[in-house]
C-alpha angles and dihedrals in degrees: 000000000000107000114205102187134359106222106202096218090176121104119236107264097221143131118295090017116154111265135171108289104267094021116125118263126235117274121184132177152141129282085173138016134191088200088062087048109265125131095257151347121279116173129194119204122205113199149132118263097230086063121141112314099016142152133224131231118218080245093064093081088006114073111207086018130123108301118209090277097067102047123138088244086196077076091063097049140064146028113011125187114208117218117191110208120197087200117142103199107014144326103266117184088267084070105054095022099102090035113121097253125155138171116298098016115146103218130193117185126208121203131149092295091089087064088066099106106232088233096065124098119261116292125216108203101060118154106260131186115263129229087253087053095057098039090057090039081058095042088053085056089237113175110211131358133198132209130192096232139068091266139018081219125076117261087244107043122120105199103038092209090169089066099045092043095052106037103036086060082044092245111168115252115189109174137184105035130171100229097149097115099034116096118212114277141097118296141165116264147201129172112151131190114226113242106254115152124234095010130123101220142006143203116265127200092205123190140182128217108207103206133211 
């Protein structure tokens, strides 16, 4: 496998980021300086674990369900196809339906959101991925999917059918990926969860390896 380039689709975990409206902020600071005279840096982070690039846990909508811990990581790792959707509200199953997907595709998809700079404030009218998308995306048998905002549900759903639907059948849900300078194609893949016991979501540093 020769790697031409290595594309960082993660967002920069930092102060004053964009996060979900009621989330907690990011807080960082110092437990040790060696400005202040101590032997070395050591740093703390405070943050909420559905941050930037993230991925959610079944228990995240599924009480009782798998926490982060407990993830297939095969899911996380792998091939990726990148679709780039010229869709204005949301990606409803007329969007995705002639799309070569098959069982067991990752998929990320890539829409205006990912003009959206990271240093705006939250937006509300994100496209989102609607209840007829998911339910085709199950019926293909696709393993994980990946969207470029903060939720593959609208800001304003109830029922977040998008998220039951997904994750009680363990589906894979990366969200929050940096996809503006990646162009749609297949492409090697990591974005791992880290391994913390009894949480719904976690944090992802998520890459692409564009092949030759």
């Amino acid at each position: 496998m020769n790697i031409k380039r290595i594309i960082d689709v993660s967002r920069k975990i930092k102060i004053g980021m964009t996060v979900w409206p009621g989330d907690s902020g990011i807080s960082i600071g110092r437990n040790s300086s060696i400005k202040e005279g101590d032997v070395c840096n050591v740093s703390f982070i405070n943050m909420g674990l559905h941050s930037g690039t993230h991925i959610d846990a079944p228990m995240h909508y599924i009480d009782d369900s798998l926490d982060i811990s407990r993830l297939d990581l095969s899911r996380y790792i792998g091939y990726a196809s990148v679709f780039e959707l010229d869709v204005k509200e949301c990606i409803t199953a007329d969007h995705i339906r002639d799309l070569p997907l098959k069982e067991n595709d990752i998929v990320f998809f890539k829409t205006r959101n990912s003009e959206i700079p990271e240093s705006e404030e939250f937006q509300k009218d994100f496209v989102y991925l609607d209840k007829t998308a998911a339910e085709l995306l199950l019926e293909k048998g696709v393993k994980t999917i990946g969207v470029d905002y903060l939720s593959i549900d609208s800001f304003y759903s109830t029922g977040f059918h998008s998220h039951y639907l997904l994750l009680s059948n363990n589906i894979g849900v990366i969200e929050g990926l940096n996809l503006k300078e990646v162009s749609a194609g297949k492409y090697f893949f990591s974005c791992l969860p880290l391994n913390i016991e009894g949480v719904d979501g976690s944090p992802a540093r998520a890459v692409l390896l564009e092949l030759e």
